[in-house]
ROSE-4610 file (N, C-alpha, C; in Angstrom, 1 decimal, always signed):
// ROSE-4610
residu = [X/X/X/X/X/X/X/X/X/X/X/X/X/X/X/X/X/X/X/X/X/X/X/X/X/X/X/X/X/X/X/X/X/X/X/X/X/X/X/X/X/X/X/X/X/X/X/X/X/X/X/X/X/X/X/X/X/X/X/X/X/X/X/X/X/X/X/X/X/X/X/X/X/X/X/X/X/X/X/X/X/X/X/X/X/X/X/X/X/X/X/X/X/X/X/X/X/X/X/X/X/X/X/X/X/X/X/X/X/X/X/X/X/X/X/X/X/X/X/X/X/X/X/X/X/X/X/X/X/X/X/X/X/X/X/X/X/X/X/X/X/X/X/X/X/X/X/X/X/X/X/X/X/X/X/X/X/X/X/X/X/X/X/X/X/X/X/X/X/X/X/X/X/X/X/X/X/X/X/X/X/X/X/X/X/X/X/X/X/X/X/X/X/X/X/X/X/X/X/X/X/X/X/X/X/X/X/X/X/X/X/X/X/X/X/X/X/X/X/X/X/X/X/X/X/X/X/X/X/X/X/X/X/X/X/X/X/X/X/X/X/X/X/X/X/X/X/X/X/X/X/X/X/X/X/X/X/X/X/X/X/X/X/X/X/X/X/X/X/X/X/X/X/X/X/X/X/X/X/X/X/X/X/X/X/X/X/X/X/X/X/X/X/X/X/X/X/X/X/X/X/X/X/X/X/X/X/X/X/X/X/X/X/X/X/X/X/X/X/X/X/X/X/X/X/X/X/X/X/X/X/X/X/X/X/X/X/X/X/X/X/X/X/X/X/X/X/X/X/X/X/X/X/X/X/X/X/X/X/X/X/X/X/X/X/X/X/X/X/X/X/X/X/X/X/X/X/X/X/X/X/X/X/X/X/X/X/X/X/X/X/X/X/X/X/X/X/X/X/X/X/X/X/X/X/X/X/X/X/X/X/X/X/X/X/X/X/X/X/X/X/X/X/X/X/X/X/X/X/X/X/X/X/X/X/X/X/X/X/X/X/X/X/X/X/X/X/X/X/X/X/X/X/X/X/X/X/X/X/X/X/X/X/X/X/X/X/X/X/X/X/X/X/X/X/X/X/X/X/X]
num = [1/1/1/2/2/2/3/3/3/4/4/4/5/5/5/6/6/6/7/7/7/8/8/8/9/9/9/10/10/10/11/11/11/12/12/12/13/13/13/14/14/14/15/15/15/16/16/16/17/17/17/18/18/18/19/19/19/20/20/20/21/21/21/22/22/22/23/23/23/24/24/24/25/25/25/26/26/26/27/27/27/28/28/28/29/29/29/30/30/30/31/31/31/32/32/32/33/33/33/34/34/34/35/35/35/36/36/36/37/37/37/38/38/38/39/39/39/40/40/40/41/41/41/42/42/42/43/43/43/44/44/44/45/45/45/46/46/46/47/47/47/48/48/48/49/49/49/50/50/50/51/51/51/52/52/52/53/53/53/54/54/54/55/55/55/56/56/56/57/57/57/58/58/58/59/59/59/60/60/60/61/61/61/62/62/62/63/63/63/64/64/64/65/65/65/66/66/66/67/67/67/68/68/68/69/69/69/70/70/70/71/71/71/72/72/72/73/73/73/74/74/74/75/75/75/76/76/76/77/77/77/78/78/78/79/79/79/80/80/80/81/81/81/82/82/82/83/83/83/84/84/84/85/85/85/86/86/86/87/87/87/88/88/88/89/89/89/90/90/90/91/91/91/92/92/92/93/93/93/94/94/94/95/95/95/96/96/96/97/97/97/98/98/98/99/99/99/100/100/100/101/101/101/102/102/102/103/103/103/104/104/104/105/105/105/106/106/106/107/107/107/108/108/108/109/109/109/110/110/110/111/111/111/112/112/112/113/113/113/114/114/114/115/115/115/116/116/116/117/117/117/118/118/118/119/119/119/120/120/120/121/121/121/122/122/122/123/123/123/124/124/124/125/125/125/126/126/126/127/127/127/128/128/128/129/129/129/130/130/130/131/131/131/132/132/132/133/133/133/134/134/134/135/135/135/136/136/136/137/137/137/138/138/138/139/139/139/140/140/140/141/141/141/142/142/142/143/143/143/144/144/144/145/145/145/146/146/146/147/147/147/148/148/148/149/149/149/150/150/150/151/151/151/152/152/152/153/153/153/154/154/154/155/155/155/156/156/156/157/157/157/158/158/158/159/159/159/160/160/160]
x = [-6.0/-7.4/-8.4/-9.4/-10.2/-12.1/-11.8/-13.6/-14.6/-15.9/-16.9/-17.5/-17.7/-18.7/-17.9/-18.4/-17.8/-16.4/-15.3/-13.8/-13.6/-12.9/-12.3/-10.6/-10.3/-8.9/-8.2/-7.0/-6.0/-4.8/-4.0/-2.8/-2.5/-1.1/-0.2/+1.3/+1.4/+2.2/+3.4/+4.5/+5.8/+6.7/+7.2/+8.5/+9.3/+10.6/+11.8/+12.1/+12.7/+13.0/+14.6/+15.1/+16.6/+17.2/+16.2/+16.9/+16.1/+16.5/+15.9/+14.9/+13.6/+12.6/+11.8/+11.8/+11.1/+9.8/+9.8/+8.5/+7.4/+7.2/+5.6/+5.5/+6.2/+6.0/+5.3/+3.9/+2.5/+2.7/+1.9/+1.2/+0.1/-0.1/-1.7/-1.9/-2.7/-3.5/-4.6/-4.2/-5.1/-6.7/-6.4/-7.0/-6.5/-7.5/-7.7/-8.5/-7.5/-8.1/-7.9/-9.0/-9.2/-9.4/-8.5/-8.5/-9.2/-10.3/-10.9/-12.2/-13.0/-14.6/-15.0/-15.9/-17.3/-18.1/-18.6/-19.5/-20.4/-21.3/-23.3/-23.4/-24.5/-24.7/-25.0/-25.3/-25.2/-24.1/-23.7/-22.4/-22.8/-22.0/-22.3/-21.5/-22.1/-21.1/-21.3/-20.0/-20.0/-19.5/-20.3/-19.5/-18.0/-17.7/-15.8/-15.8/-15.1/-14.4/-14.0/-13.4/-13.3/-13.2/-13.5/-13.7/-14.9/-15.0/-16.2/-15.7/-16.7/-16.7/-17.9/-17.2/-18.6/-19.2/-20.1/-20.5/-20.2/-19.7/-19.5/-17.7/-17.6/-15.8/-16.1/-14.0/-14.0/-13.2/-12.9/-12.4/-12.7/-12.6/-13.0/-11.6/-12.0/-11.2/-11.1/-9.8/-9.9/-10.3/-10.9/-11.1/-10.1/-10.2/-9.2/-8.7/-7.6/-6.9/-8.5/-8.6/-9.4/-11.1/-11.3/-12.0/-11.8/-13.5/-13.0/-13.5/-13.6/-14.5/-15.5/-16.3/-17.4/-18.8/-19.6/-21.0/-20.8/-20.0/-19.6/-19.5/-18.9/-19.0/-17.8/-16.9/-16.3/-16.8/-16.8/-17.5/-16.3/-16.9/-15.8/-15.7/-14.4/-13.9/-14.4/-14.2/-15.2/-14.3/-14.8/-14.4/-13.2/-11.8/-10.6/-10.0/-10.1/-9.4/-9.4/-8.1/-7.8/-6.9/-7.5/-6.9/-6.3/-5.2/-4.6/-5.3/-5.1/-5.7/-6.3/-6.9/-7.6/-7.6/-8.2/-8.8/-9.7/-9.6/-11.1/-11.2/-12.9/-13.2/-13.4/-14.3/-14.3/-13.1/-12.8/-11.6/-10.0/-10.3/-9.1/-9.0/-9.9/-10.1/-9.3/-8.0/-7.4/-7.5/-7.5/-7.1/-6.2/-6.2/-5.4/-4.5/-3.3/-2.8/-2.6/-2.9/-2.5/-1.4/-1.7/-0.6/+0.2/+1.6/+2.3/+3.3/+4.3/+5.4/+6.1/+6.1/+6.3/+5.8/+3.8/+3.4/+2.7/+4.1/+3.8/+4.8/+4.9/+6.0/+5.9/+6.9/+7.0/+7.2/+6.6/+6.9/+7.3/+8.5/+9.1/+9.1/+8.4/+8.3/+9.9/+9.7/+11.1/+10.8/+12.3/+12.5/+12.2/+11.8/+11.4/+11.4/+12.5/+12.8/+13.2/+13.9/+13.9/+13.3/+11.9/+11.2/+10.5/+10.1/+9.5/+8.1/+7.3/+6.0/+6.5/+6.2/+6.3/+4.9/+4.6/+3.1/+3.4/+2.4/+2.2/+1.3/+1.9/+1.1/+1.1/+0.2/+0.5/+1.2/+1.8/+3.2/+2.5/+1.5/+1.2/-0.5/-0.5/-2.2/-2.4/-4.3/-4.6/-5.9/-6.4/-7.9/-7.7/-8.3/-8.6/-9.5/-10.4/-11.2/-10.2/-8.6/-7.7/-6.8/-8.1/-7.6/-6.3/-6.0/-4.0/-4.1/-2.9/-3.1/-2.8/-3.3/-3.1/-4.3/-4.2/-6.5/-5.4/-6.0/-5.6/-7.0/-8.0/-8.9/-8.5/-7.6/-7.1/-7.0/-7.3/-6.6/-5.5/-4.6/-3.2/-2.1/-3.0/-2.3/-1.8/-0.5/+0.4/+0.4/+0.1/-0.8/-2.0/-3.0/-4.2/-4.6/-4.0/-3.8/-2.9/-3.0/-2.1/-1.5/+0.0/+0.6/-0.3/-0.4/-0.6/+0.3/+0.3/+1.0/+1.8/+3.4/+3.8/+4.5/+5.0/+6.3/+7.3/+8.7/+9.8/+10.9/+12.2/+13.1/+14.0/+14.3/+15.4/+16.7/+17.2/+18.8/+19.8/+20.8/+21.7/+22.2/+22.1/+22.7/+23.9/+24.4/+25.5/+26.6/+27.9/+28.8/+28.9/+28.3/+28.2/+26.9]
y = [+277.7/+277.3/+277.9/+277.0/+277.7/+277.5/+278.8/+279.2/+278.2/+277.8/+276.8/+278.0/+277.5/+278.3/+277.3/+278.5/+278.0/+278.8/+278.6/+279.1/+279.1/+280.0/+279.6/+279.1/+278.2/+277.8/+278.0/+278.5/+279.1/+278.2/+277.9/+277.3/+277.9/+278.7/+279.3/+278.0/+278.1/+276.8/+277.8/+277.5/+278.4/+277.5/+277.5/+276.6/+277.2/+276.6/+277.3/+276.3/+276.9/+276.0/+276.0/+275.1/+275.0/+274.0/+273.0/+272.4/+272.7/+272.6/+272.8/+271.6/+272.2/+271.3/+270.7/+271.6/+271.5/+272.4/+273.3/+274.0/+273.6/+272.4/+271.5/+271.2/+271.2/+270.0/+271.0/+269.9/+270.7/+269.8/+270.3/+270.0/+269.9/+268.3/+268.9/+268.7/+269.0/+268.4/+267.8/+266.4/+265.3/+265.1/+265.8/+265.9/+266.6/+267.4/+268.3/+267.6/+267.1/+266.7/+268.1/+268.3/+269.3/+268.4/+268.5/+267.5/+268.2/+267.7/+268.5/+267.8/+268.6/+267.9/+268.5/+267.8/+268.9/+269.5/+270.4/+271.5/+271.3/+271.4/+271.1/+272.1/+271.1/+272.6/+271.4/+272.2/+271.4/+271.0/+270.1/+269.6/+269.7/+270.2/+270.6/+269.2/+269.1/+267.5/+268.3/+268.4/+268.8/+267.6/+267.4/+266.3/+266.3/+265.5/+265.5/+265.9/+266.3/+267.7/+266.5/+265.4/+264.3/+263.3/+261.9/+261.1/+260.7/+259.5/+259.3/+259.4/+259.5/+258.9/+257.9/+256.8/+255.5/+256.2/+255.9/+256.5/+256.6/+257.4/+257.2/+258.1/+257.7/+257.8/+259.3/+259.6/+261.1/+261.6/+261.0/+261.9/+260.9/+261.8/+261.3/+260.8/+259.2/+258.7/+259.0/+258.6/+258.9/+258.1/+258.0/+256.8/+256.0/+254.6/+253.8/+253.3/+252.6/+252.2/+251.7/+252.3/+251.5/+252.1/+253.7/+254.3/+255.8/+256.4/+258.1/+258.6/+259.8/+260.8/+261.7/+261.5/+261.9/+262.3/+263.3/+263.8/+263.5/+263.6/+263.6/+261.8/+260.9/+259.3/+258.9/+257.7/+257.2/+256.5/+256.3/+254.9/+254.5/+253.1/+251.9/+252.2/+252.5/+252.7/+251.7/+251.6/+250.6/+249.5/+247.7/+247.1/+247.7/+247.0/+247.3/+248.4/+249.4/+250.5/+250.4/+251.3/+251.6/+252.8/+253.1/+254.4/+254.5/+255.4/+254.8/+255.6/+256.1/+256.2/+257.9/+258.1/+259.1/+260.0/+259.2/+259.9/+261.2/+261.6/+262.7/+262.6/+262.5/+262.3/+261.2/+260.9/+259.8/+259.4/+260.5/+260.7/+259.9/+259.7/+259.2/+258.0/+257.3/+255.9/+255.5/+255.4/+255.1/+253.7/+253.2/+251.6/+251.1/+250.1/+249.0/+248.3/+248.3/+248.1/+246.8/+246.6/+245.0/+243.9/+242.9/+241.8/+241.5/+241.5/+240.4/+239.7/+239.0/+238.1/+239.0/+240.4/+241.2/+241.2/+241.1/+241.1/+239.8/+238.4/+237.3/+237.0/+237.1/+236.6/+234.8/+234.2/+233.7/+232.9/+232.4/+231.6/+230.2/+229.8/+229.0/+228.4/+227.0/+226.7/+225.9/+226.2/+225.6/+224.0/+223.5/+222.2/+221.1/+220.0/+219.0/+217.6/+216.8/+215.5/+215.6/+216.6/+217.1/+217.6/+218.4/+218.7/+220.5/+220.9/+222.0/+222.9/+223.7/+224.2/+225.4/+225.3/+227.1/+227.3/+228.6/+229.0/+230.1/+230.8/+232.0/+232.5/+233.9/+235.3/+236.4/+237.4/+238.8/+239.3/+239.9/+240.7/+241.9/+242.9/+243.9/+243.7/+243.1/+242.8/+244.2/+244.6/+245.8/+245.6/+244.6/+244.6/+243.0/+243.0/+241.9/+240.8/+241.6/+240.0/+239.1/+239.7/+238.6/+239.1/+240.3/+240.9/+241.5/+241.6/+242.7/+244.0/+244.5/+246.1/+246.1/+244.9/+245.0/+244.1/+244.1/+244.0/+242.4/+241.4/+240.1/+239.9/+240.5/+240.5/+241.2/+242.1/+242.8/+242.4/+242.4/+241.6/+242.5/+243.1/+243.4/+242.7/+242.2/+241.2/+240.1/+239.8/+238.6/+237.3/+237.8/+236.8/+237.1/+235.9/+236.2/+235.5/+234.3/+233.8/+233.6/+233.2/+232.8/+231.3/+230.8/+229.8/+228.9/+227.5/+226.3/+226.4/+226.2/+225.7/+224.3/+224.6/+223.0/+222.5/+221.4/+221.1/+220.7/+221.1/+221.0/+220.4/+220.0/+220.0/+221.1/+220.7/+221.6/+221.6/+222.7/+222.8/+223.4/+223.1/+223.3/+224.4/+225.4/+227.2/+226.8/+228.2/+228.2/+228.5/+228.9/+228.9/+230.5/+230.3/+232.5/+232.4]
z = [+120.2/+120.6/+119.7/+119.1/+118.3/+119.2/+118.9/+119.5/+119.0/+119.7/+119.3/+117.8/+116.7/+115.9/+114.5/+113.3/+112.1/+111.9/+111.2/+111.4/+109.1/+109.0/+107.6/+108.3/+107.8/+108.1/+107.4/+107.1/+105.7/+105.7/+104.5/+104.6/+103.8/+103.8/+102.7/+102.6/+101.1/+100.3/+99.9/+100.5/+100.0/+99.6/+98.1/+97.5/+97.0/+97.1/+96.5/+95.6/+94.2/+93.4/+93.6/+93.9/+94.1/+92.8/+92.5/+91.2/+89.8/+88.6/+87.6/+87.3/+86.9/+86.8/+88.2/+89.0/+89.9/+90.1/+89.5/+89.5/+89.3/+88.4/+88.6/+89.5/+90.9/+91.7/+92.7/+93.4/+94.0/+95.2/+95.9/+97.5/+97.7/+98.2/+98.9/+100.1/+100.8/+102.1/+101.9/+102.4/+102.1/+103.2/+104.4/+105.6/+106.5/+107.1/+108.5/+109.5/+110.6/+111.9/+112.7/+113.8/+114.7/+116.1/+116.7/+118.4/+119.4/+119.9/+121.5/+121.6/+122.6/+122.4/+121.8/+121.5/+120.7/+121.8/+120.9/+121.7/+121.8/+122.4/+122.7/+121.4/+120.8/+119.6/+118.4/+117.0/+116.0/+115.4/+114.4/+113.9/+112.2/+111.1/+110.4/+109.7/+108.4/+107.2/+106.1/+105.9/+104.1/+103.5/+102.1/+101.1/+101.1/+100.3/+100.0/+99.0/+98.8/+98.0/+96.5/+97.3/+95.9/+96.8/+96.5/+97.0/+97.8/+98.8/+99.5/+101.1/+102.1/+103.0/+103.5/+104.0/+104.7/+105.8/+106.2/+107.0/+108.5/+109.3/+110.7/+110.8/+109.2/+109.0/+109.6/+109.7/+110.1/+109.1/+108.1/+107.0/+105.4/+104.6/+102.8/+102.8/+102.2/+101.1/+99.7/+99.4/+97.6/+97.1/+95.6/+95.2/+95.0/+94.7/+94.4/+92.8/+93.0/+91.7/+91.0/+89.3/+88.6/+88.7/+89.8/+90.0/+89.2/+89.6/+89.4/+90.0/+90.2/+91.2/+90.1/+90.2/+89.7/+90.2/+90.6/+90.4/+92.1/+92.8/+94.4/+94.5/+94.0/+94.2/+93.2/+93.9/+93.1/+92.5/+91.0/+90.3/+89.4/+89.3/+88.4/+87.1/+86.7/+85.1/+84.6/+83.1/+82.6/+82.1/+82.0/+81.3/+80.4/+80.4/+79.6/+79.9/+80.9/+81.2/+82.3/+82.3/+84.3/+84.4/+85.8/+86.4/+87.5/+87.3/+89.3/+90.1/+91.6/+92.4/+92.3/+93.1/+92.9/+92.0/+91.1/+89.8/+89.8/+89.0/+88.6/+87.4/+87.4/+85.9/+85.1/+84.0/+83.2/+82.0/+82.0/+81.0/+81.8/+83.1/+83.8/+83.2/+82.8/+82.6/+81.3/+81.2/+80.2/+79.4/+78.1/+77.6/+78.3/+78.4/+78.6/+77.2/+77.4/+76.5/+76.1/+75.1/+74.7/+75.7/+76.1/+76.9/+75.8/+76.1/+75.7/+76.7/+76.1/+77.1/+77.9/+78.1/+79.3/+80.3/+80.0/+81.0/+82.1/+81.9/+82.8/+83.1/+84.4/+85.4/+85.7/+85.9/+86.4/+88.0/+89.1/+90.0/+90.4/+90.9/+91.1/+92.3/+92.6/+94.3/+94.8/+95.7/+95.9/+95.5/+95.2/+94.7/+95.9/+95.5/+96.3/+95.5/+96.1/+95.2/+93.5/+93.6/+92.3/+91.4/+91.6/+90.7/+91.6/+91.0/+91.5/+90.5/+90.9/+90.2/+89.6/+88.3/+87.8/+87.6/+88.4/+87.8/+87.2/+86.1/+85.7/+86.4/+86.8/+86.9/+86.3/+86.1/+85.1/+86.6/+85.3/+86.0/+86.4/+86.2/+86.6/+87.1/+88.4/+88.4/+88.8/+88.1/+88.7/+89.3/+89.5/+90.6/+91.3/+92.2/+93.4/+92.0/+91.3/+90.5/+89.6/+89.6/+88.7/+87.5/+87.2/+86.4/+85.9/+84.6/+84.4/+83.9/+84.3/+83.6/+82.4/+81.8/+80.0/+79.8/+78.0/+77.5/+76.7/+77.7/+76.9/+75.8/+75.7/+74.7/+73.4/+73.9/+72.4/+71.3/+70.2/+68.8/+68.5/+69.2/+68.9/+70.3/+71.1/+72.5/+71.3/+72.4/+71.9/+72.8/+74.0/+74.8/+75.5/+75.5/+75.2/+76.5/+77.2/+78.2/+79.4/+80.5/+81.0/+80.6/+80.5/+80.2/+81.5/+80.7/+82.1/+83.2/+84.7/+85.4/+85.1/+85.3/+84.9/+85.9/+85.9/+87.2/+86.1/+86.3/+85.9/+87.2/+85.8/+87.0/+87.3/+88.5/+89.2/+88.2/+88.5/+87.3/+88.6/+88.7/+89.6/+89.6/+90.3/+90.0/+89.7/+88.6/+88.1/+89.2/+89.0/+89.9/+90.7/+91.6/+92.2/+92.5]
């Protein structure tokens, strides 16, 4: 039970290295929930440590894929670069590397009357607007677009 007032909370992190090449490996605590009522009294908000919180939330998010954490706010890496999730820093924001024929998958709809749809997709999307985790702007990209959608025919699986 912790008394109404301010508290320092402690966590002590103990690891054993049992295999070789384990010693980089870290811990964090992502969040502290404290369960009970609140007390009549004031309620104290500190910023997040990294990331944001919306308002009303009860704990900070990290920023997201393609973000950084910066000046207490995540903001958007720039045009042609991307970062995975909870970044820090502007420097997270790496290039995007040139597209080529690795980075488009294909989809096959199932067959109907003999024929069926292949669409292209990038094989590695990294944002909701469409975008890939490679710079089809590049002048070192080997594909610059996605292929047309076509309909083909069906081919009979091989035996197995």
């Amino acid at each position: 039970m912790i008394d109404p007032g301010f508290h320092i909370l402690k966590w002590t992190f103990t690891k054993v290295n049992k295999k070789p090449l384990t010693e980089l490996v870290e811990s964090e605590i992502e969040y502290v929930l404290v369960k009970g009522r609140h007390q009549i009294g004031p309620t104290a908000c500190t910023k997040c440590r990294r990331g944001e919180a919306n308002a009303g939330a009860s704990r900070c998010e990290p920023c997201k894929r393609n973000q950084y954490f910066d000046e207490g706010f995540c903001k958007l890496c720039p045009a042609g670069t991307l970062s995975s999730a909870n970044s820090i820093g502007f420097k997270s924001c790496q290039p995007k590397k040139p597209c080529d024929k690795a980075d488009v998958e294909f989809l096959y709809s199932k067959c109907k009357d003999g024929k069926r749809t292949v669409t292209p997709v990038w094989a590695t999307p990294e944002s909701d607007d469409g975008s890939s985790g490679c710079d089809a702007r590049s002048f070192k990209a080997s594909v610059k677009e996605l292929p047309k959608k076509e309909t083909v025919d069906c081919k009979p699986c091989l035996k197995g």
